[in-house]
FIVEX-195487 format. One record per residue (C-alpha): x, y, z. Coordinates in Angstrom, 3 decimals, padded with zeros to 6 digits, always signed. Example, Ala and Ser with C-alpha at 12.3 -4.5 7.8 and 13.67 -1.06 7.14 Angstrom:
% residues 2
         px         py         pz
   +012.300   -004.500   +007.800
   +013.670   -001.060   +007.140
END
This chain:
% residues 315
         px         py         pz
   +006.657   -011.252   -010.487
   +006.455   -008.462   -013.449
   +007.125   -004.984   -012.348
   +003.534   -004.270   -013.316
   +001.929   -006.619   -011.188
   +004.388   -005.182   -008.260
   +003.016   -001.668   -008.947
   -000.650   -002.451   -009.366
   -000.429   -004.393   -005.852
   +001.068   -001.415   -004.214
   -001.247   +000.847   -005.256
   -004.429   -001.422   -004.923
   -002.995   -001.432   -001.219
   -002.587   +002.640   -001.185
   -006.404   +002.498   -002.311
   -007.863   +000.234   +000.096
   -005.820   +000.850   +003.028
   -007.548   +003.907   +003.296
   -010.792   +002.113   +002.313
   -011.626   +001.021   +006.177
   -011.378   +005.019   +007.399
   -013.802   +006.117   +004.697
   -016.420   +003.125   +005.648
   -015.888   +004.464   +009.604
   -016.632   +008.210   +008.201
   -019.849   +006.718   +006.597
   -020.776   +004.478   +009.052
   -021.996   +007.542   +011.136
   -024.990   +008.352   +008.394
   -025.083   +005.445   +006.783
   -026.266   +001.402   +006.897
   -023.587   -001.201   +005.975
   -025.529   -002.025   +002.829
   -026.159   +001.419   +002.179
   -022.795   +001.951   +002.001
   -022.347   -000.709   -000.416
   -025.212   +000.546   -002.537
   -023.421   +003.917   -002.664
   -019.801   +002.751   -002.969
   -021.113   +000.229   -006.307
   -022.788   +003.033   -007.587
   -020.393   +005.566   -007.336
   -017.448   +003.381   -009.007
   -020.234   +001.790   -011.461
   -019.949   +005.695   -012.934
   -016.335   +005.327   -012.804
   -015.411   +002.321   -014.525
   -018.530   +003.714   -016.991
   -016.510   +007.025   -017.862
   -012.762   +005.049   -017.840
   -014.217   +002.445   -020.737
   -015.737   +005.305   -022.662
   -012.436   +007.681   -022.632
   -010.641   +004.522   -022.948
   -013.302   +003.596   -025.693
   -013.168   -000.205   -024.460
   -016.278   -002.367   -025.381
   -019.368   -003.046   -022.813
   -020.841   -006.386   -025.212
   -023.377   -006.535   -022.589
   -024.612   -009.907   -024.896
   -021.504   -011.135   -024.430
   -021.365   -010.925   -020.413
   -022.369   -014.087   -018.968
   -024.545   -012.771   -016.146
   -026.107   -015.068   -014.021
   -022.097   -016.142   -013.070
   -021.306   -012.513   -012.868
   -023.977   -011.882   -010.459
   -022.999   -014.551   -008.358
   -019.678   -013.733   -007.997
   -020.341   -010.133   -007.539
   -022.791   -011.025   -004.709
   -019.478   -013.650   -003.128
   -016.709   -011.218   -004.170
   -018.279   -007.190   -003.623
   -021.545   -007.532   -002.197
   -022.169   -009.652   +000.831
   -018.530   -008.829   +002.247
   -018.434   -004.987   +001.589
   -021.619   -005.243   +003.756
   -019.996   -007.769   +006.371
   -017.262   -005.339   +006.867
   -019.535   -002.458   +007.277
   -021.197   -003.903   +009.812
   -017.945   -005.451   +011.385
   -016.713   -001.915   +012.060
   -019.444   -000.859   +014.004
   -018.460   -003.655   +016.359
   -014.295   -003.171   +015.895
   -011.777   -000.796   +014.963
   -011.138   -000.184   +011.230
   -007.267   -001.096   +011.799
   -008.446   -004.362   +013.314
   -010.883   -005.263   +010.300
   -008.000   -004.761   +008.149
   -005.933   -006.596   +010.016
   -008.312   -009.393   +009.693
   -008.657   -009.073   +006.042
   -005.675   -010.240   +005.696
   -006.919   -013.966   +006.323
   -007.923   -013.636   +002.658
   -004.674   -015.046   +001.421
   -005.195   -018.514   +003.623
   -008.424   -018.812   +002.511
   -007.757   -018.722   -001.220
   -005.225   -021.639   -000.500
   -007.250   -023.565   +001.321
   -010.588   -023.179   -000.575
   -008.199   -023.929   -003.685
   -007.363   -027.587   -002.853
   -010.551   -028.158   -001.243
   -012.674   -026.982   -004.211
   -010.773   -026.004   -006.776
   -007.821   -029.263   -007.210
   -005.155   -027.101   -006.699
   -001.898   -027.897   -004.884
   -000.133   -026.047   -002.472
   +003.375   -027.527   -001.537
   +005.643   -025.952   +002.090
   +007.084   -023.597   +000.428
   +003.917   -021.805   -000.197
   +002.273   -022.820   +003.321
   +006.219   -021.470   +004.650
   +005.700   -018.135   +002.378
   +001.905   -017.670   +004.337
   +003.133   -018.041   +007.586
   +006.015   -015.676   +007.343
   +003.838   -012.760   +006.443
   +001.618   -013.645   +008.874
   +004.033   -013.400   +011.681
   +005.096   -009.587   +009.708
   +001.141   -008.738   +010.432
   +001.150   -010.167   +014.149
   +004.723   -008.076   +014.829
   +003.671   -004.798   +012.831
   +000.451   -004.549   +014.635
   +001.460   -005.855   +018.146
   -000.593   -008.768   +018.638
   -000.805   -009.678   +021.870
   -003.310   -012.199   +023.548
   -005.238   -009.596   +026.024
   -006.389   -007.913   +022.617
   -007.734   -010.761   +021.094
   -009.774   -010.971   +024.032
   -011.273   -007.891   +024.264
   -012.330   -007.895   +020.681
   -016.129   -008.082   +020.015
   -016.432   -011.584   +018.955
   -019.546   -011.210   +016.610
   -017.652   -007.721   +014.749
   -014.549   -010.858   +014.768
   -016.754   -013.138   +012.847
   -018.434   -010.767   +010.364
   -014.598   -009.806   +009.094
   -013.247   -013.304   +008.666
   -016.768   -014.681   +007.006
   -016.134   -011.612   +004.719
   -012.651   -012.796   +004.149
   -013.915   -016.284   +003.439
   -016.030   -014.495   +000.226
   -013.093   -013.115   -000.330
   -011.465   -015.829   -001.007
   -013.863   -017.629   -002.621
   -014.966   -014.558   -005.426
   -010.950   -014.475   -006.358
   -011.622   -017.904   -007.463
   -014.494   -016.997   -009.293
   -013.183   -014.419   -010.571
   -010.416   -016.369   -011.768
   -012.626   -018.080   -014.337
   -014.646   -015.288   -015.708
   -011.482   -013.973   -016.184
   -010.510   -015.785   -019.394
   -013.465   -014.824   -021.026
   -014.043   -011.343   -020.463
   -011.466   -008.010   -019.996
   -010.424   -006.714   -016.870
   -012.768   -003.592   -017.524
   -015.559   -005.509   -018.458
   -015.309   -007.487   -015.204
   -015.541   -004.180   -012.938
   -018.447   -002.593   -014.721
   -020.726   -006.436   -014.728
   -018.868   -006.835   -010.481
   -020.224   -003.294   -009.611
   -023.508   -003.250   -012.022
   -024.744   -006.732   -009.969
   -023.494   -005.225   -006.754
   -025.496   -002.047   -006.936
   -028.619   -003.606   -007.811
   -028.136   -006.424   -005.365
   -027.166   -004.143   -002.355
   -029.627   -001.188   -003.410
   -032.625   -004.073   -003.355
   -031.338   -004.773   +000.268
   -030.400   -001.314   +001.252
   -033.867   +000.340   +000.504
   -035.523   -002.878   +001.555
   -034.112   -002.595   +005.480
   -032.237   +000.402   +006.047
   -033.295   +004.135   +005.773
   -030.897   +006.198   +003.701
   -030.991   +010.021   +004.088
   -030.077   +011.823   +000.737
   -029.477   +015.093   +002.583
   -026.687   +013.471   +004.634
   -025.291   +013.247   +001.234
   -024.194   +016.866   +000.630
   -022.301   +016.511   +003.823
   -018.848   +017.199   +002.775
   -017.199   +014.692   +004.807
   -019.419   +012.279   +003.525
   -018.647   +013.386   -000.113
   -015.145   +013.056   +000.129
   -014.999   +009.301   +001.725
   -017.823   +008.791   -000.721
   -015.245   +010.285   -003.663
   -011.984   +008.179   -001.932
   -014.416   +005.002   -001.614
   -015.907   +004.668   -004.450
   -014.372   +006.291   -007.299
   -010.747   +005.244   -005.408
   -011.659   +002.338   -003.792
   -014.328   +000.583   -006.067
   -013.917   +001.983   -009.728
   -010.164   +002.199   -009.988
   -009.632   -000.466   -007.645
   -011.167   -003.131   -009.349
   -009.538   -002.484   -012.443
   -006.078   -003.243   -010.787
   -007.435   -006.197   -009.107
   -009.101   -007.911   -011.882
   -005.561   -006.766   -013.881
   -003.461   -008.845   -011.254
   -005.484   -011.725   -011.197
   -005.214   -012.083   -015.156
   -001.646   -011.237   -015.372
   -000.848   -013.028   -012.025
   -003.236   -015.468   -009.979
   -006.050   -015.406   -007.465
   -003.203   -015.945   -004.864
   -001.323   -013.109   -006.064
   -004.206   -010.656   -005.849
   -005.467   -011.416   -002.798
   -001.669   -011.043   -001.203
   -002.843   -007.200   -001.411
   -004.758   -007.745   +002.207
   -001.359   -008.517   +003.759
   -000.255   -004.595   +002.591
   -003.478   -002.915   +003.548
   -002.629   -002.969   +007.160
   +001.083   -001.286   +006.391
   -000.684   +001.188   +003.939
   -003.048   +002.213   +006.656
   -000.405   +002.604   +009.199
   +001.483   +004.486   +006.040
   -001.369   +006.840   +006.009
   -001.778   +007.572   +009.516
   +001.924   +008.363   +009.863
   +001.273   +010.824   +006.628
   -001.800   +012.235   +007.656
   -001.871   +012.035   +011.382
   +001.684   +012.381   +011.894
   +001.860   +008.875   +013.735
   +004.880   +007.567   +014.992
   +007.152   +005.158   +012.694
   +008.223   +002.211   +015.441
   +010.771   -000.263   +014.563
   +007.482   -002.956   +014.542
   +006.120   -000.972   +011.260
   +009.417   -001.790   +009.533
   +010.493   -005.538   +010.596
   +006.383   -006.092   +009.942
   +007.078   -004.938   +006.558
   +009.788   -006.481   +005.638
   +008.381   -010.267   +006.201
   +005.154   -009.042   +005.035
   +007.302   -008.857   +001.482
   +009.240   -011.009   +001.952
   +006.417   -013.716   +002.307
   +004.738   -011.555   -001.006
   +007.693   -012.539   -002.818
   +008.073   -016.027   -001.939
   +004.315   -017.419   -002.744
   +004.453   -015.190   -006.087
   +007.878   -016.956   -007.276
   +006.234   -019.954   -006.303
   +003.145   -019.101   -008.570
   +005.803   -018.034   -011.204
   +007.177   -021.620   -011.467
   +003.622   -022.975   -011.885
   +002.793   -020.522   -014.772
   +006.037   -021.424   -016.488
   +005.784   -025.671   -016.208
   +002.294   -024.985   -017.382
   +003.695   -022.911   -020.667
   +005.997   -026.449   -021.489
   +009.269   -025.205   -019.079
   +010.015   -027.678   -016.091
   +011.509   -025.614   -014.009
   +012.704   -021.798   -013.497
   +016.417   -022.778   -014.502
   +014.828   -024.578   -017.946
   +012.932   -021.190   -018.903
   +015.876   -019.086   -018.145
   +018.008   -021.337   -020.451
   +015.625   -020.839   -023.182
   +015.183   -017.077   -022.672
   +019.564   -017.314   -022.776
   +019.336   -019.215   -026.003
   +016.857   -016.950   -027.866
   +019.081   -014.135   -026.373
   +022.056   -015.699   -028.119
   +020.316   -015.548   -031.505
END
């Protein structure tokens, strides 16, 4: 994996690990798909200002748009809501936790819909970061239990779309630029949300000016939704759909990260052994996805392409 994709992950998961407080904060004032409304809206000005400084091209003609809209309905829309209304059933540490499903799904949905091909090693890879999330967050069957089982469901259907938009996302991908993709994802998802958000839920514009509410509104959106989706759609093009959605497996360690930061929580010896086959797993499926890339560029293996790098080396 390129030390660009490495950073971009690690920061996507700085950004959305802290994504699941600022929805809680919200959740007090707001509806789930007013939150999406705002959060689309709010990085839709972002991603507006970044292309403009940037001076990166919009070619709305260019955009197609009724696939865009789709898969910013699967990828932003529907789930952002989902998990909205997931944590007013659960904790936001358990819908991140759950989140991290996202990763299986994308496999699965792949050879199911997509013809791909996923080998042990990459099924191996999965379930060793999913035993990091079960130690770092003490899973234990008397918690499962107790869990509200409808707030259980919204958060893995939302992980299903998920999975499914990375896909998507996958293909629009080759057409259009990373930057392009966030502005069409959060255009369709503001209009789609705000039709649904005005349409059932009552949003108070004073509640607005509420400091607490401008500040998650600032880390959500702007953070979480404008920025965000620029290093998404920038691992998925450099990387893969698998790679980029290996960012929910982090999310829980960033949030745990941030409580330790911000709420001086303890560090237990969980936190690190979690992390560390949370990584390693990272690290596994990605060289796996590395040997794909590079028998799909002409080299048959990992050992023929650093042969050839050797030989150019040489000249």
């Amino acid at each position: 994996m390129h030390y660009s994709i490495i950073f971009a992950l690690t920061l996507l998961s700085l950004i959305w690990g802290g994504s699941y407080y600022f929805i809680k904060v919200l959740l007090f004032d707001f509806g789930p798909w007013s939150i999406a409304f705002l959060r689309s809206s709010i990085g839709l000005v972002t991603i507006t200002v970044v292309m403009i400084i940037l001076k990166k091209p919009f070619e709305f003609k260019h955009i197609p748009w009724i696939p865009m809209i789709i898969m910013a309905l699967i990828n932003t829309a529907i789930p952002w809501a989902l998990i909205g209304y997931s944590e007013t059933k659960i904790t936001s540490s358990l819908a991140s936790i759950l989140n991290a499903t996202t990763p299986l799904w994308t496999i699965v949905l792949g050879i199911v819909f997509f013809k791909n091909k996923a080998n042990l090693y990459q099924w191996f890879s999965m379930v060793i970061a999913v035993i990091g999330i079960i130690i770092l967050l003490d899973f234990n069957p008397v918690s499962i239990v107790s869990v509200d089982i409808i707030g259980f469901i919204c958060m893995i259907v939302a992980s299903l779309f998920y999975a499914i938009g990375a896909h998507l996302s996958k293909r629009l991908s080759s057409e259009l630029s990373m930057y392009q993709i966030t502005f069409g994802t959060l255009l369709s998802c503001m209009i789609g949300s705000g039709i649904i958000a005005f349409s059932t839920e009552r949003i108070s514009f004073s509640n607005l000016l509420l400091l607490q509410n401008v500040s998650a509104l600032i880390g959500l959106g702007m953070f979480g939704s404008g920025i965000a989706y620029i290093l998404f759609y920038y691992i998925i093009q450099k990387g893969s759909p698998e790679i980029a959605t290996m960012v929910t497996y982090l999310i829980p360690v960033s949030g745990i990260m941030w409580g330790t930061l911000l709420l001086n929580e303890k560090i237990k010896w969980s936190l690190l052994m979690g992390l560390a086959l949370i990584l390693c797993g990272i690290f596994l499926s990605s060289k796996n996805a590395q040997r794909k890339t590079y028998k799909k560029k002409g080299h048959p293996d990992i050992k023929h392409f650093i042969h050839a790098r050797l030989k150019q080396i040489r000249r």
